[in-house]
C-alpha positions as a printed Julia matrix, in Angstrom:
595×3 Matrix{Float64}:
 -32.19   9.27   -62.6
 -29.07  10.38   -63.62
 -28.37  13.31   -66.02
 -25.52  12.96   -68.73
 -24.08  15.84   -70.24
 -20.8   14.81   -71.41
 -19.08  11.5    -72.39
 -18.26   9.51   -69.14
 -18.9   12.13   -67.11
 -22.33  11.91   -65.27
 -23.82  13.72   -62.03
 -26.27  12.65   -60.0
 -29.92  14.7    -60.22
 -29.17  15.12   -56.52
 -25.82  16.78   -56.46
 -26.98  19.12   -59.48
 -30.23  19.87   -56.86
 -28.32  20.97   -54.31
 -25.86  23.13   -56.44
 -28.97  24.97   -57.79
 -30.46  25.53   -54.45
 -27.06  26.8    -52.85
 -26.44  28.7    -56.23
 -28.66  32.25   -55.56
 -28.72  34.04   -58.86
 -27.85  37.39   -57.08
 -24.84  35.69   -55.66
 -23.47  34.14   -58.47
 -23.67  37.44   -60.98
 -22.76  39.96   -58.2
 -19.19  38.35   -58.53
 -19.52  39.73   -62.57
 -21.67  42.14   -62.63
 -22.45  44.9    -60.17
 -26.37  44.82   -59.46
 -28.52  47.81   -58.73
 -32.2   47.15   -57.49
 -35.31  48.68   -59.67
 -38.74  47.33   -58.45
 -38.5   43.68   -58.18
 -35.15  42.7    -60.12
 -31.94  43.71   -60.38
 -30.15  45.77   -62.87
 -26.39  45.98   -64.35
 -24.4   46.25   -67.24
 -24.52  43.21   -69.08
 -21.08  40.95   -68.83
 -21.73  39.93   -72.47
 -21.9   42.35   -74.51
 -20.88  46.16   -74.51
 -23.88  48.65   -73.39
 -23.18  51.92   -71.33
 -27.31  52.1    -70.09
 -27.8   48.55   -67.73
 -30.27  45.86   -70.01
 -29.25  43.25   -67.89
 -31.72  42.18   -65.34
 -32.1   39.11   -62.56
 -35.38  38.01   -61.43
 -34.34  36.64   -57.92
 -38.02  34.95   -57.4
 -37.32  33.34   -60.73
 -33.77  33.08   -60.47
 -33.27  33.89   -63.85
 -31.19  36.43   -65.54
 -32.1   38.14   -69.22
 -30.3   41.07   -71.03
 -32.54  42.63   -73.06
 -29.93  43.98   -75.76
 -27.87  40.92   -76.58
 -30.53  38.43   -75.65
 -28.76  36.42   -73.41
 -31.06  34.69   -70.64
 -31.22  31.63   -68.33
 -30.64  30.23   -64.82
 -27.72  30.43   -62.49
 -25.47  27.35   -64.07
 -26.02  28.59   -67.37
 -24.94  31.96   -66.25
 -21.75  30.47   -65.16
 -21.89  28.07   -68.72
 -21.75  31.34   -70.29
 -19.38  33.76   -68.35
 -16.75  31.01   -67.34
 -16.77  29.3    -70.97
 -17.83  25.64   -69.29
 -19.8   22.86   -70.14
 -22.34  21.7    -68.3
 -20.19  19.42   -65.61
 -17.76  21.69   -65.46
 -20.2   24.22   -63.95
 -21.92  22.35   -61.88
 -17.99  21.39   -60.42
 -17.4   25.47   -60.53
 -20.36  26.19   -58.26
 -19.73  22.98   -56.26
 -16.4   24.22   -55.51
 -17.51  27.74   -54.48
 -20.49  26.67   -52.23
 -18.43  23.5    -50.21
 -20.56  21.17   -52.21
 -18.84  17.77   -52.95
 -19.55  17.1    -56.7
 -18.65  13.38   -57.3
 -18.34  12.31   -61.3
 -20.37   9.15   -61.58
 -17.7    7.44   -63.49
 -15.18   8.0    -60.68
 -14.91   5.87   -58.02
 -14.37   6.6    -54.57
 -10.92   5.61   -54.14
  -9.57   7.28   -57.65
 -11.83  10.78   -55.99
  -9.69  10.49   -52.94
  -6.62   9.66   -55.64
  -7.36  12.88   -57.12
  -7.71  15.14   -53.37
  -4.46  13.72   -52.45
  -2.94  14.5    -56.15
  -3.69  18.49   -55.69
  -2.93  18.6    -52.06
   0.2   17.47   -53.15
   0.32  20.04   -56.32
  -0.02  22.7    -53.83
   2.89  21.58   -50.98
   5.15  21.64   -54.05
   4.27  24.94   -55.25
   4.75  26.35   -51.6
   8.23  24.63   -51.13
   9.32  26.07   -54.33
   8.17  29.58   -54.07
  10.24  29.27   -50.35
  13.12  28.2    -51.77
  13.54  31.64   -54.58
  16.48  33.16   -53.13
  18.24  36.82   -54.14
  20.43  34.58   -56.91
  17.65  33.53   -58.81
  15.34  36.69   -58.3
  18.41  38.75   -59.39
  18.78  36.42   -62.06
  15.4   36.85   -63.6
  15.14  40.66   -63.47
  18.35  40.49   -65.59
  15.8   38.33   -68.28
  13.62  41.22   -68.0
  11.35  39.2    -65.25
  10.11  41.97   -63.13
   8.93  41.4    -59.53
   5.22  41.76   -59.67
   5.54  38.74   -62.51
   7.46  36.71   -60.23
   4.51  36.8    -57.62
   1.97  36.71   -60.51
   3.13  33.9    -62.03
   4.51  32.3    -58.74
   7.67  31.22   -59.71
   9.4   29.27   -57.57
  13.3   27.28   -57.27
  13.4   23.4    -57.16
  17.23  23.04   -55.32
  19.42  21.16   -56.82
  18.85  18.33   -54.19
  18.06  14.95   -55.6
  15.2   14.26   -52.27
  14.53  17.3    -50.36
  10.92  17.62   -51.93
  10.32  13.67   -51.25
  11.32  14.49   -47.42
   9.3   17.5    -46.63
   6.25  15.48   -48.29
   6.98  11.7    -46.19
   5.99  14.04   -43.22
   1.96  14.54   -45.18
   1.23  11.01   -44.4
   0.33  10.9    -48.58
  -0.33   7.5    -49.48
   2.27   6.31   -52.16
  -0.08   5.83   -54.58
  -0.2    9.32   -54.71
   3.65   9.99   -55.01
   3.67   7.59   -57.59
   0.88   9.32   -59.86
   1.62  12.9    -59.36
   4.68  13.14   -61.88
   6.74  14.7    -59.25
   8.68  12.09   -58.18
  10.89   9.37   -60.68
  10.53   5.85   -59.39
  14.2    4.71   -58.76
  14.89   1.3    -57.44
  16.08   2.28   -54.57
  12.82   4.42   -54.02
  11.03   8.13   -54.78
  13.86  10.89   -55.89
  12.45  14.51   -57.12
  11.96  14.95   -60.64
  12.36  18.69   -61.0
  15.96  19.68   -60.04
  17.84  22.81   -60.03
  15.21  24.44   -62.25
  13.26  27.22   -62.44
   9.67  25.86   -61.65
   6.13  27.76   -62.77
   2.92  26.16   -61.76
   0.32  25.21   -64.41
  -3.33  25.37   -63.25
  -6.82  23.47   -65.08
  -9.73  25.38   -65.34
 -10.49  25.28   -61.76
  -7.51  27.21   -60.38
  -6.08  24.17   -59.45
  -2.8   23.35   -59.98
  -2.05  20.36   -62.0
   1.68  20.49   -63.02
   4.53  21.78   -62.95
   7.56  22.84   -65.91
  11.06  23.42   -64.9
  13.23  25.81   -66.78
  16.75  25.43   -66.57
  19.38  28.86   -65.49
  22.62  27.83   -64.96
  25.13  27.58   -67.28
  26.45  23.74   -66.56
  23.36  22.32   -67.79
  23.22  23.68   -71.37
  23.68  20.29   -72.28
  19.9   19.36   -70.54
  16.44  19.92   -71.84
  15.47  23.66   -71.54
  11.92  22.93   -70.38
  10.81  19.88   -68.48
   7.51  19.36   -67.66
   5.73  17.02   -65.6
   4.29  13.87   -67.01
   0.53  13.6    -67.83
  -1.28  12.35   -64.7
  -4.59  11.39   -63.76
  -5.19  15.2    -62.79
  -2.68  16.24   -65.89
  -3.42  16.03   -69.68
  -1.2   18.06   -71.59
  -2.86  17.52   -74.81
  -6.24  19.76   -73.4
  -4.29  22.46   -71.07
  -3.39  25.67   -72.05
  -0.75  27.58   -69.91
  -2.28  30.7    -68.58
  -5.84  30.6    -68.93
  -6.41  30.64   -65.25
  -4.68  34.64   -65.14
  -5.18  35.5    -69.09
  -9.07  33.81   -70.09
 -11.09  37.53   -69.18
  -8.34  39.74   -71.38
  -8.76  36.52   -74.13
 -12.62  37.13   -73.97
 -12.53  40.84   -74.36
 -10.35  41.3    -76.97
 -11.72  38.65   -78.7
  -8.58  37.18   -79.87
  -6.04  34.54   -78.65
  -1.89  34.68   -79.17
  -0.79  30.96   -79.07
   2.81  30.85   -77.71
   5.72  27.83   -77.45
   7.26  28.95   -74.4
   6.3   30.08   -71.12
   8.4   32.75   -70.57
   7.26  34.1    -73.43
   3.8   34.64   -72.53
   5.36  36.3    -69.1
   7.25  38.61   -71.11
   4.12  39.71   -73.49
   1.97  40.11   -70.51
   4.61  42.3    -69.35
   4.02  44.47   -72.07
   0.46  44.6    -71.43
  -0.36  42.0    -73.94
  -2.66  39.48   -72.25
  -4.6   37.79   -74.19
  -1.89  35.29   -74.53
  -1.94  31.51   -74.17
   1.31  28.85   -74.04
   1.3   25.02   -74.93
   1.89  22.83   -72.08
   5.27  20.74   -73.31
   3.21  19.58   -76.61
   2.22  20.41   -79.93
  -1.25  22.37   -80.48
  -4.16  19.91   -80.51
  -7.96  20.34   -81.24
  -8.79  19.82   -77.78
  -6.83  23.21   -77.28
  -8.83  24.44   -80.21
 -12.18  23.22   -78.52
 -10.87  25.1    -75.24
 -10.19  28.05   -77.14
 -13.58  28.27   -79.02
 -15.48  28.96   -76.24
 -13.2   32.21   -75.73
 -12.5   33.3    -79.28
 -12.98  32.97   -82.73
  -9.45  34.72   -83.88
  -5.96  32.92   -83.26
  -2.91  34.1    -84.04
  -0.08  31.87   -84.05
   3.37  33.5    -82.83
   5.84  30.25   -82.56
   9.73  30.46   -82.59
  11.7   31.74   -85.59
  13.0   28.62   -86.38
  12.33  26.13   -89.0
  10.59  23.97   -86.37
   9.13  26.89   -84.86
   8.05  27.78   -88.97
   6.16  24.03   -89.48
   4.81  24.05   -86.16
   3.25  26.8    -86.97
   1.82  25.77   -90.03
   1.19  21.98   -88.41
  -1.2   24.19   -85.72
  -2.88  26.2    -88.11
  -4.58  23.87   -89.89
  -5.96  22.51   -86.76
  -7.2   25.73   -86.05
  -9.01  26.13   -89.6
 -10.21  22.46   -89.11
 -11.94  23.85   -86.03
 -13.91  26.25   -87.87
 -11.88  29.44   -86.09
  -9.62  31.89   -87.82
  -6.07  31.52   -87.81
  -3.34  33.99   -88.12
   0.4   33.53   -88.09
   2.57  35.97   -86.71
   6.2   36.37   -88.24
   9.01  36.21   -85.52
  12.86  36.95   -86.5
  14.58  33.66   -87.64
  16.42  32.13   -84.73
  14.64  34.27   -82.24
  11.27  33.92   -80.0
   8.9   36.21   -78.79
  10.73  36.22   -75.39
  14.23  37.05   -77.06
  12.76  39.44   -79.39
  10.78  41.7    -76.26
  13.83  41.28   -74.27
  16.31  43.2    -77.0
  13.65  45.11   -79.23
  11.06  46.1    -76.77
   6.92  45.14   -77.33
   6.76  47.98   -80.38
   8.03  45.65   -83.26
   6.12  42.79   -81.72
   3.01  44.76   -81.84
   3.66  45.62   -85.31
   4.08  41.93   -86.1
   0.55  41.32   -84.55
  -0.78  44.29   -87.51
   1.05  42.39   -89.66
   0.01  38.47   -89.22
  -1.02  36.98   -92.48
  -3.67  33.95   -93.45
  -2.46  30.56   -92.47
  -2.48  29.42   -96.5
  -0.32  33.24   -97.5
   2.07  32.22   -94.66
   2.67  28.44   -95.8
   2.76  29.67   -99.4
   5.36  32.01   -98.54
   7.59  29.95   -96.55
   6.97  26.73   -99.17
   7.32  28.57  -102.49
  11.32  29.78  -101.08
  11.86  25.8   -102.29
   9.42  25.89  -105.58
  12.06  24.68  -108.3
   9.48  24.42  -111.38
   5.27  24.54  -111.61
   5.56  20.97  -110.29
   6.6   22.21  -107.03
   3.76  24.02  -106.58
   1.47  21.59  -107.98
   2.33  19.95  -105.1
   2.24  22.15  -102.91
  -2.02  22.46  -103.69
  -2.21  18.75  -103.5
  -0.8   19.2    -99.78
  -3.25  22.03   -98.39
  -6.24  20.06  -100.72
  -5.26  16.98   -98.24
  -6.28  19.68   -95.38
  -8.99  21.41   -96.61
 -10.64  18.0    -96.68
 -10.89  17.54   -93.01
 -12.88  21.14   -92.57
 -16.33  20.49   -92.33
 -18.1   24.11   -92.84
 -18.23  24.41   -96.7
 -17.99  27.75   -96.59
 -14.88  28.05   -94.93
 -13.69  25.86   -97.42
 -14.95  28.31  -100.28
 -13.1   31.21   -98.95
  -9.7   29.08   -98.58
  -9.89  27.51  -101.71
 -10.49  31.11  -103.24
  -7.63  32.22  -100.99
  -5.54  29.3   -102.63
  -6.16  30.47  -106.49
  -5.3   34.09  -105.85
  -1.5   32.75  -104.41
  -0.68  29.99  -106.65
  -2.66  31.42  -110.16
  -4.37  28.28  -110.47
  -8.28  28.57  -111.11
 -11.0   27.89  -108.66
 -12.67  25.48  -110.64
  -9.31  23.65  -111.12
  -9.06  23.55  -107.32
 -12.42  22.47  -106.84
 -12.34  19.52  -109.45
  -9.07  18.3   -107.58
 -10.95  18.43  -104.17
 -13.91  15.9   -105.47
 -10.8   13.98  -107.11
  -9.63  13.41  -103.72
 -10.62   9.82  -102.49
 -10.5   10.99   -99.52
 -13.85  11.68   -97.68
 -14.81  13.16  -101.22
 -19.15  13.18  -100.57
 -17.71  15.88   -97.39
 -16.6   18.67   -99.86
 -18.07  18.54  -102.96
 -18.61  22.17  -103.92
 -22.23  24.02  -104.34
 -22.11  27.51  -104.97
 -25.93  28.07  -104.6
 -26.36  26.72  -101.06
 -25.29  29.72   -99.51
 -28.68  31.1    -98.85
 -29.73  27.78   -97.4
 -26.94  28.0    -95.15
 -27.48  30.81   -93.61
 -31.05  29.88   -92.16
 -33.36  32.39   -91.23
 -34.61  33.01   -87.59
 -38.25  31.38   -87.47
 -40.77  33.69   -86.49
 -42.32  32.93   -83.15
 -46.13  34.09   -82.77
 -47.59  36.2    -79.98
 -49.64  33.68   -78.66
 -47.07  31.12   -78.98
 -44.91  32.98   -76.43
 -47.77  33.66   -74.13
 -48.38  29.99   -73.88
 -44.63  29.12   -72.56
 -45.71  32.06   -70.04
 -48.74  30.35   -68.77
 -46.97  26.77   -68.58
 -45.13  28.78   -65.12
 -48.06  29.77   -63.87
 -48.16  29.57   -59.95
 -51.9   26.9    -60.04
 -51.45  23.56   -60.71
 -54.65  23.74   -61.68
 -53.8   26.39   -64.41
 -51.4   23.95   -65.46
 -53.13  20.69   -65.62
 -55.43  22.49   -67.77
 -52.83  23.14   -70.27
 -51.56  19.53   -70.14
 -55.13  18.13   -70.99
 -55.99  20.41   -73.62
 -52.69  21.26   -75.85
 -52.11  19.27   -78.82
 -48.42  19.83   -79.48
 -49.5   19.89   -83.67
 -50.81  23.55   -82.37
 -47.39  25.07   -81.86
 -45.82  25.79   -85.1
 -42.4   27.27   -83.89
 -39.63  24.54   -83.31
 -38.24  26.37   -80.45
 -41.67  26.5    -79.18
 -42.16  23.12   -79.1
 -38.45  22.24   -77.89
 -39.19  24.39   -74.79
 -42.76  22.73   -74.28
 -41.62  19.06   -74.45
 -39.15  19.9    -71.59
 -41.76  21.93   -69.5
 -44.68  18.72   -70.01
 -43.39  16.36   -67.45
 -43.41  18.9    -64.58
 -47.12  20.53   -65.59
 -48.76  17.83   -63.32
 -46.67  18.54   -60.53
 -47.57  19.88   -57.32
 -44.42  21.9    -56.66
 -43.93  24.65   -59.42
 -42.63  24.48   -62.64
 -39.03  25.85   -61.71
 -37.32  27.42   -64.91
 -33.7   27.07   -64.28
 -34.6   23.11   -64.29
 -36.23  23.5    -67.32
 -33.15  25.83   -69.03
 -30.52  22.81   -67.41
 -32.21  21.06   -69.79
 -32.34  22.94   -73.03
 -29.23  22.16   -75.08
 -29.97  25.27   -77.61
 -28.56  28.11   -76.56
 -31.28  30.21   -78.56
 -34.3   28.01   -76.71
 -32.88  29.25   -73.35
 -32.26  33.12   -74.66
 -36.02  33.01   -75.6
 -37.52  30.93   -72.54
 -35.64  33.58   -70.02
 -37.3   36.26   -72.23
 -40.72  34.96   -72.06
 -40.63  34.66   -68.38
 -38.83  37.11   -67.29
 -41.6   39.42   -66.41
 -43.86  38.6    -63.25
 -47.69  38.5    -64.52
 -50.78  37.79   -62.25
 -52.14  34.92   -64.9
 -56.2   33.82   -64.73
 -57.76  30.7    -66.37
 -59.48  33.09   -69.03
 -56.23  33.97   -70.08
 -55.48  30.57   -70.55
 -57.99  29.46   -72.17
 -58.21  32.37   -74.36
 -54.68  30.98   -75.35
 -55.7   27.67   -76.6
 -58.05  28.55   -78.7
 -56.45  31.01   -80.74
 -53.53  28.62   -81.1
 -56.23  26.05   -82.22
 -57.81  28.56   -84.22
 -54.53  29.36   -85.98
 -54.23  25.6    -86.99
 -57.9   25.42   -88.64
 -57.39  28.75   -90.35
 -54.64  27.35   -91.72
 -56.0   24.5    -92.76
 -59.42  26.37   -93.97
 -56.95  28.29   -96.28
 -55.27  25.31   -97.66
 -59.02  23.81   -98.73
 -60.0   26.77  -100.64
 -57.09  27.15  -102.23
 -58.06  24.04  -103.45
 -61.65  24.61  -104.51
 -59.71  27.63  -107.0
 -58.01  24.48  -108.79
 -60.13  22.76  -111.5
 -61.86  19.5   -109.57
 -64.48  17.23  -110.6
 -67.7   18.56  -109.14
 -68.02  15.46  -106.52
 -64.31  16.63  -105.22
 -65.68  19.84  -104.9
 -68.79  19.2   -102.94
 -66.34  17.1   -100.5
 -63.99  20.24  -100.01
 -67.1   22.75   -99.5
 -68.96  20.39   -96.73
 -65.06  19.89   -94.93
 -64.82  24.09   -95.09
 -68.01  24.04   -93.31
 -67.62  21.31   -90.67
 -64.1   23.14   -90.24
 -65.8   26.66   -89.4
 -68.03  25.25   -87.08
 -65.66  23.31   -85.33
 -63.84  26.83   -85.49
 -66.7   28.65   -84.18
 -67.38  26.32   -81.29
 -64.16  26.3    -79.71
 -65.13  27.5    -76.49
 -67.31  24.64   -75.53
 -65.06  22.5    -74.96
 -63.54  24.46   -71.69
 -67.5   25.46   -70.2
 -66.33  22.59   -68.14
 -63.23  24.26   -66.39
């Protein structure tokens, strides 16, 4: 059996065994969170929320964790789901990594695994060779940029010589196999063979999420190659997409996470600088333009991004251009104004970090930003006409209709035109028009209520753990699944049902692995959590008030009916099913004199 929890990415049932049985709960959190024992379980300040009196708890016979204030609960890999930001596969390759554990992606075949191994060995040579080769020059050279000395070694920047094969000849020594050299984008195939790609540049290392470096951009310094590119960057690879990579996550992610907020920078160098200034929760595209798989990265950080391109005019629409991918992404975007002709590096550099904290304070809406820059070239009301018909063919792709309702809101107040006006153009719009028509009263269905979960419900999901099997088969024979009225109740259940019968026990970080709702595994952790000596009374007991709950339900329903006017006969039906229904109600406990 194989369990798929991405596209084209699948791991065997085996390899995610043995991750959860080298994975010790106490282990894994320890690393976050520092863990005090109290009776059975640990205790510590909880890593997801802000408390100053310890709610978060591990049950190390469980292996479980559960904080108490926020609600957050469930096994080891969804600790590190939660705490790194990661999917499922990407956890289970997180913990692989950190326990020895080879974690092969079914998709992958052998040789393109060993294609990879070879790629990152290779990754890491280079960025060795180029740290070695930083001399005084270029270290001198930097601190005059306003690169201090603890960045250099932070950021581990490093020299590529101005040598068109002395990378190529340190690596022939490796034994690599060319394959390799030919993938990793650090070589140009020339006909007369390999020559290094990166030459006389400043080099910085760009990592994935796994602290692994992937890439590589080169920054030019001297002054007789003004004429070349200012930034070149390796190619994408098979270990290298530039379109999902974000420069600096691997040293900026925890500050990103705290302060709840993300800066989105063009340049490298000015991330370094901002961090500099104590400004870390900063983030640089990798030599492209923002893309929603950067937004999809992102989300599982932050929900606030503020956009802080080059002055430029190309800085100005790229700005804009990445905005609206962050709207259509359901986040908030924010767009902060940098002196024309300058970026953030140039402005830190010659103004200090004061104005470009002010800037921050002052970052305005996506739409107020574009509607300033935009309405500079408005010659009549046509102009702006136009203009609305441009963000209307954006607002189209957003999917949440309320973000659309504050935008569009957003977009009368700045151009005078009336909601309703808006609105009417929107459904107007051929364009995926069914997606965003406009209904005012489905807020309140929106926002759904939590369902109420019963007492005996929860008790249930406690019982399905218990330690007998025969406790369990019990459950299995007698539950009808119609019984549980919560959803979440009944999500939980239908994973727990194929392991009742089993001899081993019912192990609840398999069970949470398998929950895709966040909320089912925040209330499964809870309803475990505690260790309780369980009897078959108990049990028992438990099924028939849930089957009690049903009839009375149902006994309700009939003589609500019997108020209604009814032809006698209909009546006499309804007051003999009343009584067969108490009975049956009454008897319940016959059915288990067996057990």
């Amino acid at each position: 059996m194989l369990i798929k929890k991405q596209k084209m990415a699948r791991i065997s049932e085996h390899i995610i065994e043995q991750v959860r049985q080298n994975a010790d709960i106490h282990d894994v959190v320890s690393n976050y969170v520092e863990l005090k024992k109290r009776g059975r379980n640990f205790f510590g300040l909880c890593p997801f929320h802000n408390e100053k009196t310890p709610s978060f708890s591990i049950n190390v016979d469980k292996q479980i964790y559960k904080c108490f204030g926020c609600g957050k609960g469930g096994g080891t890999i969804n600790f590190i789901m939660d705490v790194e930001r990661l999917d499922f596969v990407d956890a289970i390759k997180y913990l692989g990594n950190k326990y020895n554990i080879k974690v092969e992606i079914e998709h992958q075949s052998k040789s393109s695994q060993d294609l990879f191994n070879q790629l990152y060995l290779l990754h890491d040579i280079a960025n060795k060779y180029y740290k070695n080769n930083l001399n005084d020059e270029i270290v001198t050279l930097l601190k005059n940029r306003n690169i201090k000395q603890a960045s250099i070694e932070k950021f581990e920047i490093g020299l590529a010589l101005n040598d068109r094969d002395s990378f190529l000849k340190l690596v022939r020594n490796e034994k690599l196999k060319s394959d390799s050299l030919k993938n990793s984008g650090l070589f140009i195939d020339h006909e007369k063979g390999y020559l290094d790609r990166f030459r006389d540049r400043i080099m910085l290392p760009i990592y994935n999420h796994f602290n692994k470096i992937i890439a590589f951009s080169g920054r030019i310094y001297s002054e007789q190659n003004k004429s070349m590119a200012k930034y070149l960057n390796s190619p994408e690879s098979p270990i290298y997409n530039k379109r999902k990579i974000l420069y600096g996550m691997n040293i900026n992610k925890n500050d990103i996470i705290d302060s709840k907020s993300v800066i989105i920078v063009e340049g490298y160098f000015d991330l370094i600088q901002l961090y500099q200034e104590n400004i870390k929760n900063v983030l640089a595209v990798s030599g492209t333009a923002f893309t929603n798989q950067h937004a999809t990265a992102i989300s599982k950080l932050c929900k606030k991004i503020y956009i802080a391109y080059d002055g430029d005019n190309a800085g100005v629409e790229a700005a804009i251009r990445a905005g609206y991918i962050v709207l259509k992404n359901s986040l908030d975007a924010k767009i902060i104004t940098i002196p024309n002709g300058w970026d953030p590096d140039d402005w830190i550099q010659k103004e200090g970090a004061e104005p470009f904290q002010k800037a921050i304070q002052n970052a305005v809406s996506l739409l107020k930003f574009h509607y300033q820059n935009e309405s500079k070239k408005f010659n009549d009301e046509r102009d702006k006409i136009e203009f609305i018909n441009t963000v209307i063919i954006e607002l189209i792709d957003i999917n949440n209709v309320l973000d659309v309702e504050l935008l569009v809101k957003e977009l009368s107040e700045l151009t005078g035109y009336s909601i309703d006006n808006i609105f009417n153009t929107i459904e107007q719009t051929k364009i995926n028009r069914q997606k965003y028509k406009r209904s005012r009263n489905q807020e309140s269905e929106i926002n759904t209520k939590s369902e109420s979960i019963s007492v005996v419900e929860k008790e249930f999901i406690m019982f399905c753990f218990s330690k007998k099997l025969k406790h369990r088969e019990l459950i299995k024979k007698h539950l009808n699944t119609n019984w549980l009225q919560s959803n979440m109740i009944k999500n939980i259940y239908e994973e727990i049902y194929m392991h009742l019968s089993s001899k081993n026990l019912v192990e609840p970080e398999i069970i949470m692995n398998e929950l895709k709702n966040e909320r089912e595994r925040d209330l499964m952790a809870e309803l475990i959590f505690k260790n309780i000596q369980i009897n078959e009374k108990m049990i028992i007991d438990c099924l028939i008030r849930l089957e009690k709950n049903i009839l009375q339900n149902e006994l309700n329903e009939l003589r609500n009916k019997l108020k209604q006017n009814m032809p006698d006969d209909d009546s006499t039906k309804i007051i003999k099913e009343i009584n067969d229904m108490q009975k049956e109600k009454n008897n319940l406990h016959n059915k288990y004199v067996d057990e």
